[in-house]
C-alpha positions in Angstrom: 121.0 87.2 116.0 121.2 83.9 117.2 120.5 82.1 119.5 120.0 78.6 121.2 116.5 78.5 122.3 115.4 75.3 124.2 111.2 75.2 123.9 109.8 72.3 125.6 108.7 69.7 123.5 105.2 70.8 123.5 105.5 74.1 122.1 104.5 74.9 118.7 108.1 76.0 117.7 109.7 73.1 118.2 107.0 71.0 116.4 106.9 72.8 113.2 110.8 72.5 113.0 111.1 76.2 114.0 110.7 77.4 110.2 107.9 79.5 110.9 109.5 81.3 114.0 113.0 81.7 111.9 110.9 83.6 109.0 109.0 85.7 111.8 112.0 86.5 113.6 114.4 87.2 110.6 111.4 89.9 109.1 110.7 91.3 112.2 114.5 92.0 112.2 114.4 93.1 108.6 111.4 95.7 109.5 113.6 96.9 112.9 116.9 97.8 110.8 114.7 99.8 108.1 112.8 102.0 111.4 116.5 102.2 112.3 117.7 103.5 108.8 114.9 105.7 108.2 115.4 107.7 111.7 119.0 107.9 110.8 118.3 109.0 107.5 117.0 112.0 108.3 119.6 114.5 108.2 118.9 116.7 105.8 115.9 119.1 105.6 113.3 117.3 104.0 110.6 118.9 101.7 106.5 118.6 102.8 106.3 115.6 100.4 109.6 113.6 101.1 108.3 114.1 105.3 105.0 112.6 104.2 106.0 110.0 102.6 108.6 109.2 104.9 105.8 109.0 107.8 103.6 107.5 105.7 106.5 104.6 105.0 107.2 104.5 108.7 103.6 104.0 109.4 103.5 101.1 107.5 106.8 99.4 108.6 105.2 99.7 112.2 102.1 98.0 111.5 103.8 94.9 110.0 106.0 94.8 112.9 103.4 94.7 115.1 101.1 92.3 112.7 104.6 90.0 112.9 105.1 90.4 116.6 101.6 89.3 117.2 102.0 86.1 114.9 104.8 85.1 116.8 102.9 85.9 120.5 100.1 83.2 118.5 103.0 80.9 117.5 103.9 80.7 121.1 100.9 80.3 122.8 99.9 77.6 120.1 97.1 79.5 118.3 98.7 80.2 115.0 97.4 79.3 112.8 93.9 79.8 114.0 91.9 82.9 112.6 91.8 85.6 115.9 87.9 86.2 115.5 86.4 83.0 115.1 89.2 80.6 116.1 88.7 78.7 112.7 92.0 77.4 111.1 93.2 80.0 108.5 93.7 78.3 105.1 97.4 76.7 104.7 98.1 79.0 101.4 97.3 81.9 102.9 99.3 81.1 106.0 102.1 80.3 103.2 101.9 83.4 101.3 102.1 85.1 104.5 102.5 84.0 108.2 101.2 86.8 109.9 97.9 86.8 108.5 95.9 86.7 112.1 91.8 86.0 110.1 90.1 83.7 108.3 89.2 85.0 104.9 85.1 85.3 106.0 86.0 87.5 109.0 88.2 89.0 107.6 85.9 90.3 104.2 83.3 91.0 106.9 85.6 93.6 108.5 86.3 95.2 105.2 83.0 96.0 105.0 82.4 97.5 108.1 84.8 100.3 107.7 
């Protein structure tokens, strides 16, 4: 997919050179074709385990998408970047290693230990 998009000058897109949109939009299109295999996949009759681990793989692939989908709702409304609890800026290596990462590392160790 592509296409010409033409942001305004003031939105976050266009300032960080669109890098960060590109590797959002190309994994969120990686994580769409493998729902799309794995539904197609399905033909024959699949044992207890192989339908568990297929909904348990499926699972997963749908909560990155929508971990992905909300970085790039932040990245348009110019809050990546910025942890979604506390609004304090999420550490650049983190960000790096992964660009959907949506808390600061103190809110988010506090939410591990509440559940």
């Amino acid at each position: 997919m592509s296409a010409n998009l033409n942001f305004p000058l003031d939105n976050p897109v266009k300032r960080n050179g669109g890098g960060l949109w590109q590797r959002l939009r190309s994994e969120r299109e990686d994580i769409c074709d493998a729902l799309l295999t794995d539904s197609a996949a399905g033909h024959e009759v699949p044992t207890e385990d192989a339908m568990q681990a297929a909904n348990w793989h499926r699972e997963l692939l749908q909560a990155r998408l929508r971990k992905v989908d909300d970085a790039l709702d932040r990245l348009m409304a110019g809050s990546f970047g910025n942890c979604s609890k506390c609004g304090r800026w999420i550490e650049d290596t983190k960000l790096d290693f992964d660009p959907a990462v949506a808390f600061c590392l103190d809110c988010w160790g506090r939410m591990q230990i509440q559940h």
